[in-house]
C-alpha positions as CSV (number, residue, x, y, z in Angstrom):
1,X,99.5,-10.4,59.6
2,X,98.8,-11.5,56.4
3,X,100.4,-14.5,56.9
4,X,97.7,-16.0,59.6
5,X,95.3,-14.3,56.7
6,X,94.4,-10.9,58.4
7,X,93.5,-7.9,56.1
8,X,95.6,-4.7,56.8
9,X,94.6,-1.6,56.7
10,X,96.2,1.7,56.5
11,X,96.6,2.6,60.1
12,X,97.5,-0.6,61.1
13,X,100.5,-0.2,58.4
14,X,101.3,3.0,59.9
15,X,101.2,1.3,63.1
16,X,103.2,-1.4,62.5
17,X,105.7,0.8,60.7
18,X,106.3,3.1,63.9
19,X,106.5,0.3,66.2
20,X,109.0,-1.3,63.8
21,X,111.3,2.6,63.4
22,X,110.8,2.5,67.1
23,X,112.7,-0.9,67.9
24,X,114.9,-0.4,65.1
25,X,116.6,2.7,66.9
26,X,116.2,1.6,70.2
27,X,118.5,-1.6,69.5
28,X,121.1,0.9,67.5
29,X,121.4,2.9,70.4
30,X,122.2,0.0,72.4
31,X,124.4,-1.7,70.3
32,X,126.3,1.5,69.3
33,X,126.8,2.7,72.8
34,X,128.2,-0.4,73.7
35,X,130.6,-0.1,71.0
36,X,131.4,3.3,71.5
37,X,131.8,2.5,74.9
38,X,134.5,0.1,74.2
39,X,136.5,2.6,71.8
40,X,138.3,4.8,74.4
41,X,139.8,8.1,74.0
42,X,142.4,8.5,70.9
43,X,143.3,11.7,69.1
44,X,141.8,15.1,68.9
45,X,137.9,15.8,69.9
46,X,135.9,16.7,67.2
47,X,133.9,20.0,68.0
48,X,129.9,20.1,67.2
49,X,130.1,22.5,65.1
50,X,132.6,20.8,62.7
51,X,130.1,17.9,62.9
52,X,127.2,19.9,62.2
53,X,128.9,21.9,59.2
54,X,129.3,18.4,57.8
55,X,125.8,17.3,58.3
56,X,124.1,19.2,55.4
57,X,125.6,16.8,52.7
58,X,124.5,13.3,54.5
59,X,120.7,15.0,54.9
60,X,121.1,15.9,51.1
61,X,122.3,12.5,50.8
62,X,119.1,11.1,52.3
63,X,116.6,14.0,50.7
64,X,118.0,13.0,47.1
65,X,117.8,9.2,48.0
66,X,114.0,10.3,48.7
67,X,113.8,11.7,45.6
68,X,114.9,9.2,43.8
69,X,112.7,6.6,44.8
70,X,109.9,8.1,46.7
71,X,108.8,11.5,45.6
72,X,108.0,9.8,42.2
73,X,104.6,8.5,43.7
74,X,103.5,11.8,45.6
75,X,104.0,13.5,42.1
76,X,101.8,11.0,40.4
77,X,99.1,10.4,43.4
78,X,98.7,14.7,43.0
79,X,98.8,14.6,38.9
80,X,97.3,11.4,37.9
81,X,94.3,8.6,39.3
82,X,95.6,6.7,42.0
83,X,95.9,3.2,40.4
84,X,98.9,4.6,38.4
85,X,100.9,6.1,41.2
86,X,100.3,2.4,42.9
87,X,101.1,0.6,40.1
88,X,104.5,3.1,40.5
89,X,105.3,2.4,43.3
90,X,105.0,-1.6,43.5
91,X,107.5,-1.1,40.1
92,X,109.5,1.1,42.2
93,X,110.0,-1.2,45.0
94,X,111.2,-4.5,43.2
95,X,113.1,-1.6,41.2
96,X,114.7,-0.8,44.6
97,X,116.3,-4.9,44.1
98,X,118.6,-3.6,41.9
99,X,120.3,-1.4,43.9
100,X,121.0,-3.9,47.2
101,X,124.1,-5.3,46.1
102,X,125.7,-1.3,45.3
103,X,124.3,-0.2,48.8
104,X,126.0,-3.1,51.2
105,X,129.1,-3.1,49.2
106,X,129.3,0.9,49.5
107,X,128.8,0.4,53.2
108,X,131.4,-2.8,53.6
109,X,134.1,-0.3,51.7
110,X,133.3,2.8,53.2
111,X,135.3,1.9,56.7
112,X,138.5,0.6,53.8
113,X,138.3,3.6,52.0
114,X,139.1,6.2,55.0
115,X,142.0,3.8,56.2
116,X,143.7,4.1,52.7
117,X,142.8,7.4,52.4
118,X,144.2,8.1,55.8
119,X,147.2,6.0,55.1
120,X,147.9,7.7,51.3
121,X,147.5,4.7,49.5
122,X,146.2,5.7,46.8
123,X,147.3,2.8,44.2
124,X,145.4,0.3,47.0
125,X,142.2,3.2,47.0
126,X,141.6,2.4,43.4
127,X,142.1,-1.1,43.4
128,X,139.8,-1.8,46.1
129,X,136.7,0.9,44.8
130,X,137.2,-1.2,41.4
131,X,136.7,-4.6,42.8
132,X,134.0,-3.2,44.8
133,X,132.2,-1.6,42.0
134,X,132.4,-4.8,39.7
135,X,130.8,-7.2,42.7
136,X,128.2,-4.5,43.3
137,X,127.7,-3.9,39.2
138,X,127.3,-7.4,38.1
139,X,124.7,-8.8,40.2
140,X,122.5,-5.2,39.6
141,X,122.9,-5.7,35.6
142,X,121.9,-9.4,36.3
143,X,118.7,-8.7,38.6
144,X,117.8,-5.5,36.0
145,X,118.2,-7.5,33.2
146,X,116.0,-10.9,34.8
147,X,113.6,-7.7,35.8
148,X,113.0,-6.6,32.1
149,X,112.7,-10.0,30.6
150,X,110.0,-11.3,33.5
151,X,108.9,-8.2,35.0
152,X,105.3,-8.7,34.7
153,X,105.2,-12.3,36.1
154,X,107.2,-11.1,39.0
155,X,105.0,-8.2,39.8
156,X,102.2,-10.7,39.1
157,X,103.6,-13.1,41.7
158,X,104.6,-10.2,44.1
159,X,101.4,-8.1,44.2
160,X,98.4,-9.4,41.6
161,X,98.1,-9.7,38.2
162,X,96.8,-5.9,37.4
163,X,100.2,-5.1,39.1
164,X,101.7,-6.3,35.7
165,X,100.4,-3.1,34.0
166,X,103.2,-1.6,35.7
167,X,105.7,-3.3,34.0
168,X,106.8,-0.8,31.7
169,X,108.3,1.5,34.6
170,X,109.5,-1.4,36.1
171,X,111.9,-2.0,32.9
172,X,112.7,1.1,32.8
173,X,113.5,1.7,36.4
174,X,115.6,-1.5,36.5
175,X,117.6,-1.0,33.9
176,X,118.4,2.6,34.7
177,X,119.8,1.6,38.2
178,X,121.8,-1.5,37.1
179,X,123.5,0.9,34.5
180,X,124.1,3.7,37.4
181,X,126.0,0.8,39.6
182,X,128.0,0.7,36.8
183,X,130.2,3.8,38.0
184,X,131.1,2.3,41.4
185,X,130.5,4.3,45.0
186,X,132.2,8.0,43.6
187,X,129.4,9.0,46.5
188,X,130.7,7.6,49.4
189,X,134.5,8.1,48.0
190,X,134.2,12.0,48.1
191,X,131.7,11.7,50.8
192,X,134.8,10.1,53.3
193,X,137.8,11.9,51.7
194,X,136.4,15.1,53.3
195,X,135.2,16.2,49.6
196,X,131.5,16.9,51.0
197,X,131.0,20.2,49.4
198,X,131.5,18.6,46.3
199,X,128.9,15.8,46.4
200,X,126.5,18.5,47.6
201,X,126.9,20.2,45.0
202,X,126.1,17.5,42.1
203,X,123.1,16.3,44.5
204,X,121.7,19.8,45.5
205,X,121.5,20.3,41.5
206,X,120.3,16.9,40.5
207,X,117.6,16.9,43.4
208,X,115.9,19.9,41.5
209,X,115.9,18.6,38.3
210,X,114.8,15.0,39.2
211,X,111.9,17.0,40.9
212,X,111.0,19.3,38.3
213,X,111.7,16.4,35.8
214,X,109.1,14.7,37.5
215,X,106.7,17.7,38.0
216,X,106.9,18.0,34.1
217,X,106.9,14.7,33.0
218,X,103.9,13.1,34.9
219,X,101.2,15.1,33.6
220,X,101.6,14.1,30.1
221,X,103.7,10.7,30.6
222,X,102.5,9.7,33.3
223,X,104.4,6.6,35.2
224,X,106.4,5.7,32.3
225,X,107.6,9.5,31.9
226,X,108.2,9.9,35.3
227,X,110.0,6.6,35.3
228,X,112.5,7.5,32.8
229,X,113.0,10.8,35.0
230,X,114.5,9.0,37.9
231,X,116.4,6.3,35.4
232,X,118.1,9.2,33.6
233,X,118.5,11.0,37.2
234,X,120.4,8.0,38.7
235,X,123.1,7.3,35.9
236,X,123.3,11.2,35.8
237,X,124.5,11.3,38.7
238,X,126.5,8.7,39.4
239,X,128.4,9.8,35.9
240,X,129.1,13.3,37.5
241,X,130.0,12.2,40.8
242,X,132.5,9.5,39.1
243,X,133.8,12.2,37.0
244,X,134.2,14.7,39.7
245,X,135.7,11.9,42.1
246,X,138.8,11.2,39.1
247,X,139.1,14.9,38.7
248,X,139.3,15.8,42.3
249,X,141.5,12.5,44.0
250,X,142.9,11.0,40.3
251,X,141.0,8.2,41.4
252,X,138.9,5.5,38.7
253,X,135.4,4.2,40.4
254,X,135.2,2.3,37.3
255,X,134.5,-1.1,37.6
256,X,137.7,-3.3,36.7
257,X,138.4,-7.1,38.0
258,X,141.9,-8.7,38.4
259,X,143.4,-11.3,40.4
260,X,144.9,-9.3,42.2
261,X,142.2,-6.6,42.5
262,X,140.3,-9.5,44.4
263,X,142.9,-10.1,46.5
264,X,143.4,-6.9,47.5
265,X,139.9,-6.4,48.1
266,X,139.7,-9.4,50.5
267,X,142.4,-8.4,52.3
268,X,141.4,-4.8,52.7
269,X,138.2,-6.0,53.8
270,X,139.2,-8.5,56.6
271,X,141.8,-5.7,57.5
């Protein structure tokens, strides 16, 4: 729309958004019942209750991914004038950037990481969540870095030019995230190693205190404070859950490059 110059309005966002979720799960279902389809019957049924009992970390997975990134800007639209939870949330979303190449090389490893497990491999497990973690880290430090040298000509560019005032929790954001990438995917390690409970834990815990955090911190820091809330929150987390992942499976999410360590990883990968 705004291409052909038309101005939007809220509805027709909201619209335009619902039509979009709506197609969006319409082709999943298709695809994915195709592909299920195609899968057959192997091994054991899985009951739905053991499904559901399982289901309570991935929603705290989702709630806590919320948190991180969206709650921020209800806080401040309740706590402090409007034009400062926007100028929040534009930082927030180019923010977001930093994070892309951590979430599709969690996802592109995830399918690797319960064959290995599966298969005991252990020595291949590490290899491969190292590899990973140093393809997603370096482009994140890159883009966080490039954010908090020319942050306020890319919001500038992006939105307008009072957008730049956000540019302080834009920094800070960016920089937070590209050093939480730096600890791998611990998440979706314990998360597909049937070590749910303990990633519930860590994010039931951290989801409370990134919300009070930012409860607290808003009213007198405002976007900055809050800012700095969901930057500490991130690399909080991400420390605990790698630290819980090497105490639990012996396993370093570190990231770590090799030749071989690349090799495996491409290998695993086509595999």
């Amino acid at each position: 729309m705004l291409a052909f110059g038309s101005q939007l309005v809220l509805l027709d966002v909201l619209k335009i958004t619902a039509v979009s979720t709506l197609l969006a799960a319409v082709l999943g279902i298709f695809l994915i019942s195709r592909l299920v389809a195609g899968l057959g019957s192997h091994g054991s049924p899985i009951g739905t209750t053991q499904v559901l009992r399982e289901a309570p970390t991935f929603l705290l997975m989702r709630v806590n991914n919320w948190l991180l990134n969206s709650a921020a800007v209800w806080v401040l639209g309740f706590t402090r004038p409007i034009e400062e939870a926007a100028l929040y949330g534009a930082a927030n979303v180019v923010a977001l950037l930093v994070l892309a190449p951590w979430q599709v090389v969690s996802a592109a490893t995830s399918p690797t990481i319960i064959a290995l497990h599966a298969n005991n491999n252990k020595v291949a497990l590490e290899s491969v969540l190292r590899t990973s973690a140093a393809v997603a880290a370096l482009p994140g430090l890159l883009l966080g870095i490039f954010l908090f040298l020319f942050g306020k000509d890319v919001l500038s560019i992006l939105f307008t030019s009072e957008y730049a005032a956000g540019y302080s929790a834009l920094a800070i954001l960016a920089i937070g995230r590209g050093i939480s990438t730096l600890f791998g995917s611990p998440i979706a390690l314990l998360s597909m190693t049937h070590h749910q409970q303990a990633v519930l834990r860590v994010l039931l815990v951290g989801s409370v205190l990134t919300l009070v955090g930012y409860i607290a911190a808003a009213d007198v820091y405002g976007a900055v404070g809050v800012a700095t809330v969901s930057a500490a929150s991130a690399i909080f987390q991400g420390l605990l859950l790698a630290i819980v992942a090497r105490r639990v499976l012996a396993i370093n999410t570190l990231p770590h490059v090799s030749a071989d360590g690349w090799r495996g990883f491409i290998r695993h990968l086509k595999n």
